[in-house]
C-alpha positions as CSV (number, residue, x, y, z in Angstrom):
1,X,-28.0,-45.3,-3.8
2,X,-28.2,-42.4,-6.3
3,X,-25.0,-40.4,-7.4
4,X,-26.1,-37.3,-5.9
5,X,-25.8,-39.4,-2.7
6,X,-22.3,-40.2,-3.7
7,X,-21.5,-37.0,-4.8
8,X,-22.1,-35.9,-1.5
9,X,-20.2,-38.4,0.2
10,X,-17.0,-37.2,-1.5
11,X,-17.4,-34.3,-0.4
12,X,-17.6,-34.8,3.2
13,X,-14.3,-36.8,2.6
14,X,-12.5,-33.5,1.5
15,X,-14.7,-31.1,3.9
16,X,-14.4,-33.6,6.8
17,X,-17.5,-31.4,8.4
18,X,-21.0,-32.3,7.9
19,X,-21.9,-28.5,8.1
20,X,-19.6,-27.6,5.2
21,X,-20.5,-29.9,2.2
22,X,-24.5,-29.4,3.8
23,X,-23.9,-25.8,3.0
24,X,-22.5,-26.9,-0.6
25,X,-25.3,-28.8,-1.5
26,X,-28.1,-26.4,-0.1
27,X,-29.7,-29.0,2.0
28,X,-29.6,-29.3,6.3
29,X,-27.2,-30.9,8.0
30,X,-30.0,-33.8,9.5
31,X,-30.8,-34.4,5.8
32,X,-27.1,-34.8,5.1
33,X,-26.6,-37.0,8.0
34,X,-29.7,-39.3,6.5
35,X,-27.9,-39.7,3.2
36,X,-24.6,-40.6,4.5
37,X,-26.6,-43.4,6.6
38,X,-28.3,-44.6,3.7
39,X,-24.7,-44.8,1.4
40,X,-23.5,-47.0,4.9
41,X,-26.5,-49.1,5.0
42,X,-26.5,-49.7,1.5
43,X,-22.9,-50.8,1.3
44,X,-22.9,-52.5,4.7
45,X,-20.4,-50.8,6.5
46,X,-19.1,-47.6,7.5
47,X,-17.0,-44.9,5.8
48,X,-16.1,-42.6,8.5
49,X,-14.6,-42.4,12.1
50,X,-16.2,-39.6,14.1
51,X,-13.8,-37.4,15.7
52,X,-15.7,-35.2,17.7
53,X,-17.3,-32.8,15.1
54,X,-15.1,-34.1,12.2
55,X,-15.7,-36.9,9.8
56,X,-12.3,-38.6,9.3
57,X,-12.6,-41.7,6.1
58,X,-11.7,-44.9,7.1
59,X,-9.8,-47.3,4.7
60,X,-13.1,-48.5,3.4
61,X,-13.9,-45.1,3.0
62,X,-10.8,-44.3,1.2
63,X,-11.2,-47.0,-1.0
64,X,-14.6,-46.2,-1.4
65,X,-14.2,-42.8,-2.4
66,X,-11.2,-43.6,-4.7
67,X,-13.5,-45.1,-7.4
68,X,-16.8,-43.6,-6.5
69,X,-14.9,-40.4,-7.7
70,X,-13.8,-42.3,-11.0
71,X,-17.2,-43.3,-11.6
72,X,-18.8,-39.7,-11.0
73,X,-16.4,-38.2,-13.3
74,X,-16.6,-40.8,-16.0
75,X,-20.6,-40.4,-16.0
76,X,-20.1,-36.5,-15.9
77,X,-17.8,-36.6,-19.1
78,X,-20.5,-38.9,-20.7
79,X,-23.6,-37.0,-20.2
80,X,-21.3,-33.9,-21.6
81,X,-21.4,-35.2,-24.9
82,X,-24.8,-35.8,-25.2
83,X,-26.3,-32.1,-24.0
84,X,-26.6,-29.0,-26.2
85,X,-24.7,-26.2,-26.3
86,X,-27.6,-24.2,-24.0
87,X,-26.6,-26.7,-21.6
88,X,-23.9,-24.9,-18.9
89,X,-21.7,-27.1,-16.8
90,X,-18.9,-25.8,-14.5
91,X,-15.4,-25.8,-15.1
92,X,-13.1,-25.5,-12.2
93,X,-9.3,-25.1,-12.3
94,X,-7.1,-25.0,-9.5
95,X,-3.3,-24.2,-8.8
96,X,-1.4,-21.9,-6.4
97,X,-1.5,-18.2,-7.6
98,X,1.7,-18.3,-9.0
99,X,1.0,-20.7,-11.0
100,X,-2.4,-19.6,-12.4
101,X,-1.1,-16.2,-13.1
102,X,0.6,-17.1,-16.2
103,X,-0.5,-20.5,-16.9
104,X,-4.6,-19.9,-16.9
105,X,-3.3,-17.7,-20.4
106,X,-3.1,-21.3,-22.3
107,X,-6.6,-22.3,-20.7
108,X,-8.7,-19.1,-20.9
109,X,-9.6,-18.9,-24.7
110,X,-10.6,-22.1,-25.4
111,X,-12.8,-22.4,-22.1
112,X,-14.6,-19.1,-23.4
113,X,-15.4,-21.3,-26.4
114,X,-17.3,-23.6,-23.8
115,X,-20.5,-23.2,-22.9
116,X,-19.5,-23.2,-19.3
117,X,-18.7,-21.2,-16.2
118,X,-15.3,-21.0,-14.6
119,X,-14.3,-21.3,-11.3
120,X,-11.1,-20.9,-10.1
121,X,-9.6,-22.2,-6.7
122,X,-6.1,-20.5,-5.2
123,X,-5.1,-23.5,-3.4
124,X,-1.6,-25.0,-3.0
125,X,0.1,-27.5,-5.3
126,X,-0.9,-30.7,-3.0
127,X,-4.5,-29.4,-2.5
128,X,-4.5,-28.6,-6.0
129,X,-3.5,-32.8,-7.2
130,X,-5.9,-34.0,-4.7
131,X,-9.0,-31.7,-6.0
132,X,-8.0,-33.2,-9.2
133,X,-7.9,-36.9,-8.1
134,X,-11.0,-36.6,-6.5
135,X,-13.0,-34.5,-8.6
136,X,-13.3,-31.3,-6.9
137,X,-11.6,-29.8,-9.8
138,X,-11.3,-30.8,-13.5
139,X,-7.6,-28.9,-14.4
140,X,-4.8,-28.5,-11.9
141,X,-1.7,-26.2,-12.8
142,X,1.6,-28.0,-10.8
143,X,5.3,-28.6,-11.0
144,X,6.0,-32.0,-12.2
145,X,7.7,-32.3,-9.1
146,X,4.8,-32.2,-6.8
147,X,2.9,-34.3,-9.2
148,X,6.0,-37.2,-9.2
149,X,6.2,-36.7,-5.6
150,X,1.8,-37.1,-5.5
151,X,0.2,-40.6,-4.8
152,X,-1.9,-40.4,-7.9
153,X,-0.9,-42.5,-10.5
154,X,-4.4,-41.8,-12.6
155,X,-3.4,-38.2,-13.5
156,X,-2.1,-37.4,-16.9
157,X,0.2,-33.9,-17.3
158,X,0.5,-31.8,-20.0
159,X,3.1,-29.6,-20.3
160,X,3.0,-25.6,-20.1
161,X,6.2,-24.1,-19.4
162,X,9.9,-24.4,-18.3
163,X,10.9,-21.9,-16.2
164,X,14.7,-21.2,-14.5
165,X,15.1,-18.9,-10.9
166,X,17.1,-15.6,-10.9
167,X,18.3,-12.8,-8.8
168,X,16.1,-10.2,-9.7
169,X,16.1,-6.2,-9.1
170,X,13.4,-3.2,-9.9
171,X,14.7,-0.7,-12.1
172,X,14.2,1.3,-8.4
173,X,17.3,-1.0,-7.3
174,X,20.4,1.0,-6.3
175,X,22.5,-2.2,-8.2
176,X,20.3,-1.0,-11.7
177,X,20.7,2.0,-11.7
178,X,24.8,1.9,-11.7
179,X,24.9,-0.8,-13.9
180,X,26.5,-3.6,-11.2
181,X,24.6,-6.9,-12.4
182,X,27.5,-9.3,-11.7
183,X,28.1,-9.7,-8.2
184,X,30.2,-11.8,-6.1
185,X,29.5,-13.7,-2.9
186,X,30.3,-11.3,-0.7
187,X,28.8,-8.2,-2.3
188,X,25.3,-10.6,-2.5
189,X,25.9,-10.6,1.8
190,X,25.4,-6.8,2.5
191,X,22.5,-6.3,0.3
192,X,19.2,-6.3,1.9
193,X,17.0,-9.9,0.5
194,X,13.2,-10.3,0.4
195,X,12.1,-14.0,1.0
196,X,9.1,-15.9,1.4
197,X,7.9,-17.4,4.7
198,X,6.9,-20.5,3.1
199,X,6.6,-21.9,-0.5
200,X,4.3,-20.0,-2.7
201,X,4.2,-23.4,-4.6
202,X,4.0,-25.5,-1.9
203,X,3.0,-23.8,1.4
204,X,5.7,-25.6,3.4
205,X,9.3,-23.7,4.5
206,X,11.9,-25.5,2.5
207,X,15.4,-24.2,3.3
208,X,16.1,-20.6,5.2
209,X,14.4,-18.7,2.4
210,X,11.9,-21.6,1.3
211,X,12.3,-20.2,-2.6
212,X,15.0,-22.8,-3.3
213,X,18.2,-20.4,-3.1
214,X,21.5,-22.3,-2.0
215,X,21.8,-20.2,1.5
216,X,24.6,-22.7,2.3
217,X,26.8,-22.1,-0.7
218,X,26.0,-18.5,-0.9
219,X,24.3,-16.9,2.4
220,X,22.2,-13.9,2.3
221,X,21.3,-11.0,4.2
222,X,17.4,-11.7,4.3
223,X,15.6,-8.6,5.7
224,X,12.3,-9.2,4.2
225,X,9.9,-12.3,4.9
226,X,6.8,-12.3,3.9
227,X,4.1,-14.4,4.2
228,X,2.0,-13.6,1.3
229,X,4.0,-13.2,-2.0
230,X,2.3,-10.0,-3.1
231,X,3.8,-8.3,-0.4
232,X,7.4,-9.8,-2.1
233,X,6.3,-8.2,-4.9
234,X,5.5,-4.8,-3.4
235,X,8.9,-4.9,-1.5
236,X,11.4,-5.7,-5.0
237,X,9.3,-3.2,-7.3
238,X,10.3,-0.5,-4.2
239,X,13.6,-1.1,-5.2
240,X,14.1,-1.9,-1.2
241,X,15.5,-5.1,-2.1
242,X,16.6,-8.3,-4.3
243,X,14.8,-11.4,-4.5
244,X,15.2,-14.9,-6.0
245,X,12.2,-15.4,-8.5
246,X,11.1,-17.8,-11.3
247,X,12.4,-16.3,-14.7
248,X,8.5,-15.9,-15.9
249,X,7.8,-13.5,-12.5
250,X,10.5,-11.7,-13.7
251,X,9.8,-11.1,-16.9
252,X,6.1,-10.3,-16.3
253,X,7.1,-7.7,-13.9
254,X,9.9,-6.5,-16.2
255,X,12.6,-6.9,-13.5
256,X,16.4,-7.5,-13.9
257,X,18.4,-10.7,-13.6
258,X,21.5,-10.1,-11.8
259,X,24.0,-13.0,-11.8
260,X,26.0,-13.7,-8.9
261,X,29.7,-15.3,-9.2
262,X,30.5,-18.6,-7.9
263,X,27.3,-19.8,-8.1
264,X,25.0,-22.3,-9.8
265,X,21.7,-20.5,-9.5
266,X,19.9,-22.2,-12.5
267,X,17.3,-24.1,-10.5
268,X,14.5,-24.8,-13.1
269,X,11.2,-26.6,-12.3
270,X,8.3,-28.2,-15.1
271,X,5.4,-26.3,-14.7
272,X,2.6,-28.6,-16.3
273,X,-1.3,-29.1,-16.3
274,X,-3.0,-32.0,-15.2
275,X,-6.2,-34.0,-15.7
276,X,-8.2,-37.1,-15.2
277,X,-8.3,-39.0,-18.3
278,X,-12.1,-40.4,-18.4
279,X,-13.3,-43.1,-20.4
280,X,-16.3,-40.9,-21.9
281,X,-14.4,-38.6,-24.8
282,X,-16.3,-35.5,-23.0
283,X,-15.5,-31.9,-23.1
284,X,-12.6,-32.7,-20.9
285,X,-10.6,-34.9,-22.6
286,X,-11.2,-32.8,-25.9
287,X,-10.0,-29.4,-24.5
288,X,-6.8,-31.0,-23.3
289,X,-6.2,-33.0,-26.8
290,X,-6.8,-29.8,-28.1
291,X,-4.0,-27.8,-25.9
């Protein structure tokens, strides 16, 4: 069993499609097929339950994979060490667009010290831990939330920002342009909300406006619901209307915070990087000692 042949068995696990990670690795799918046969044969038992066209892991699989991955990445983080500077491996971060909007800042100068390539994956904040756990990515950007909420206990974090959740209003905003930044409960009702469909962190709908607003302390009159947050965006900076947005949105888009009476809007999440530690002190490891 080589670790190419393992490489490509972790693959499957987070493909689940033979075509797919055949496509990845540039080879058929019959030659694929032969490789994962070989991996079974050589550990004696199988590591996936066919489900029609899918390839679903078994809990030998599962276990399988879990240190196979460990093992990949410790030997890729070892070999770093030893290969010149000519030598270019890939570097791939992932993190929901939110996220690597203003977190990638802290990242992006040392990498281009690196002699690597960069790719970056807009996936949600689960997808994002799990690419790290099993080595589909190197660098995740998450809320410490969704990490303490995460099964992975091998992941280390390293923090990159605080931020708090607003009102917010373009300087387009009937409520800017008189000066009215305090409102009450009942002035909040009759002006028009934007909202997202579903977490822009998460993907799921949490709540009536899944952005973490109280709409049972103070309801809202939610107009606009989008389901990709640069339409939000688009639908604030009209001026059309308000919207409840992490302090960092707001200050990159140069909004206004409006502060509404009676109510504790000052929901705050741990935005924070994470990483698998490897026993190898490879490039890894020393760009995050280094952040």
């Amino acid at each position: 069993m080589h670790l190419d042949d393992i490489e490509k068995v972790i693959h499957m696990a987070g493909s689940q499609n033979l075509h797919t990670t055949a496509k990845h690795f540039n080879i058929t799918p019959g030659a694929l097929s032969k490789t994962l046969k070989k991996v079974e044969a050589n550990l004696a038992t199988e590591l996936f339950n066919r489900v029609g066209k899918t390839l679903v892991l078994n809990d030998k699989g599962k276990e399988f994979v879990k240190h196979s991955s460990d093992l990949v990445h410790n030997y890729q983080q070892l070999t770093s060490r030893f290969k010149s500077d000519k030598h270019k491996f890939n570097a791939v971060i992932a993190g929901p667009a939110i996220l690597l909007k203003s977190g990638l800042k802290k990242l992006l100068t040392p990498l281009s010290n690196l002699p690597c390539s960069v790719r970056i994956n807009n996936v949600f904040e689960g997808e994002a831990i799990s690419q790290v756990a099993s080595g589909a990515a190197h660098i995740a950007l998450v809320t410490r939330e969704a990490l303490n909420n995460s099964s992975h206990a091998n992941l280390v974090a390293v923090d990159v920002f605080n931020t708090g959740f607003s009102v917010a209003a373009a300087a387009a905003h009937q409520l800017v342009q008189t000066g009215s930044l305090t409102l009450n409960k009942n002035q909040l009702l009759e002006l028009a909300f934007a909202c997202p469909l579903f977490s822009p962190l998460c993907g799921l709908e949490q709540g009536i406006g899944s952005d973490g607003w109280q709409d049972n302390i103070a309801p809202r009159n939610i107009v606009f619901r989008c389901s990709d947050y640069s339409a939000l965006i688009e639908v604030v900076q009209s001026g059309l209307a308000l919207a409840y947005l992490p302090n960092f949105v707001i200050d990159d888009l140069g909004l206004t915070k409006l502060t509404v009476k009676g109510v504790n809007s000052h929901y705050s999440e741990s935005i924070v990087m994470i990483y698998k530690p490897s026993k190898a002190d490879g490039w890894l490891n020393k760009l995050m000692h280094s952040l």
